[in-house]
VMD Tcl script that draws the C-alpha trace (Angstrom):
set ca {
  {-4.75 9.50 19.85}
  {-7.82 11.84 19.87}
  {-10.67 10.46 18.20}
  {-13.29 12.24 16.03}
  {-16.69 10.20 16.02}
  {-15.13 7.00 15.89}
  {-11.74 7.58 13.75}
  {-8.41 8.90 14.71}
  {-7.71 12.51 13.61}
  {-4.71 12.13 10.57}
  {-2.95 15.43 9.48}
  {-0.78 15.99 6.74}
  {1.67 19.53 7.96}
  {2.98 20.53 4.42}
  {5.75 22.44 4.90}
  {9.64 22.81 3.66}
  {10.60 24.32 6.84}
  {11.93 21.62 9.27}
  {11.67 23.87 12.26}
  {8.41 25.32 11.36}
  {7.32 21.82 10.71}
  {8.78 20.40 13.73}
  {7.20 23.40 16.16}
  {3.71 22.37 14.50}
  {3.97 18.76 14.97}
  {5.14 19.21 18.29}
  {2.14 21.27 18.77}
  {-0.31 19.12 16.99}
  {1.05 15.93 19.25}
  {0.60 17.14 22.08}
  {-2.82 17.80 21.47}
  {-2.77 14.16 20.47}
  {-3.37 14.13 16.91}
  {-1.34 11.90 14.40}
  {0.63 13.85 12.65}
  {2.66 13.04 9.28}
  {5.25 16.13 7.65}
  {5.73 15.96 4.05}
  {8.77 18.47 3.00}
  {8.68 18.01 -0.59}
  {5.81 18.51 -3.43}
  {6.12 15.16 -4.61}
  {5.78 13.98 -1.09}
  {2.42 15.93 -0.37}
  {0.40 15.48 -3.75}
  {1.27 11.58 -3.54}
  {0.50 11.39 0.96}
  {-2.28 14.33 0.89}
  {-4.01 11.91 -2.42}
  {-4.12 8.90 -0.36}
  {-6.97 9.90 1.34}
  {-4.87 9.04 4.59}
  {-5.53 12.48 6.45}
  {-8.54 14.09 8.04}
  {-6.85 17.57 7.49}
  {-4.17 19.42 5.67}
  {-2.23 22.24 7.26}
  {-0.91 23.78 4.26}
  {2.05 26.71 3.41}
  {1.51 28.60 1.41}
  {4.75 29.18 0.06}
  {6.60 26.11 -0.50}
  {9.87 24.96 -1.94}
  {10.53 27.99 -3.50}
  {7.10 28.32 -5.35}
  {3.39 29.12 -4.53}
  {2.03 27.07 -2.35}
  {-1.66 27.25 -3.89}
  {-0.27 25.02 -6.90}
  {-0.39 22.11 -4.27}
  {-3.80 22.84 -3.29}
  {-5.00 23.18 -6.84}
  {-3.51 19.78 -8.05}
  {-5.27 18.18 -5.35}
  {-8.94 19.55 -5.81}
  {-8.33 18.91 -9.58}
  {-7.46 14.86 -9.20}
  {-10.66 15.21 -6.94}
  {-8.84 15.19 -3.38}
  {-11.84 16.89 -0.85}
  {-9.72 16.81 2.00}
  {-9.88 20.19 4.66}
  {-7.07 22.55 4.23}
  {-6.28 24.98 6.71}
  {-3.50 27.34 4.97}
  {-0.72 29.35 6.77}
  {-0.56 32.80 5.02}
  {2.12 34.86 6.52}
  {0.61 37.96 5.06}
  {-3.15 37.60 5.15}
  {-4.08 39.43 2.30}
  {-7.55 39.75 0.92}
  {-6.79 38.38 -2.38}
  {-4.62 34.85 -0.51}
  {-7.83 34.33 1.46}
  {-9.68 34.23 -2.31}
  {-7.14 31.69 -3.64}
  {-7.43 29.59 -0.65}
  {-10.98 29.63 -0.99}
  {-10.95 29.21 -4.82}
  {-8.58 25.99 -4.49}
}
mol new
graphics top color blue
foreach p $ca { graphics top sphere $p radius 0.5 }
foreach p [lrange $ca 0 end-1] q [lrange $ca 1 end] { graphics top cylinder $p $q radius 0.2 }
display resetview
């Protein structure tokens, strides 16, 4: 696996789409990173609060709620793992939440 400094780069996809989460771990693998899908919220608070990943590639809308909720949980139980989040509409004020989580 790819190494950053001396470690292997961990990623944590969040997302309740298999086939969007199968197309980024595909993706991800190739480019040699370790990659880990968690499909449920229960599943990403308790993986992403580990402190097992290097990065989280976050939805923002998951199982049928707002995505951000994850992302806030996690910053609040002191989780300071990077979070890239897939927006599929890019608004101004989704970039602010992202930012604010």
């Amino acid at each position: 696996p790819m190494a950053f400094g001396s470690s292997v780069v961990r990623i944590l996809v969040v997302e309740d789409d298999p086939k969007v989460a199968r197309f980024l771990q595909r993706g991800l693998e190739a480019e040699r990173h370790v990659v880990e899908i968690a499909r449920t919220r229960a599943h990403a608070l308790r993986r992403a609060a580990s402190g097992a990943f290097d990065l989280l590639i976050l939805d923002q809308e998951l199982f049928g709620r707002d995505g951000y909720d994850v992302l806030q949980h996690l910053r609040r139980d002191g989780t300071s793992t990077g979070v890239i989040v897939l927006a599929s509409n890019g608004a101004s004020e989704d970039r602010i939440r992202a930012l604010e989580g």
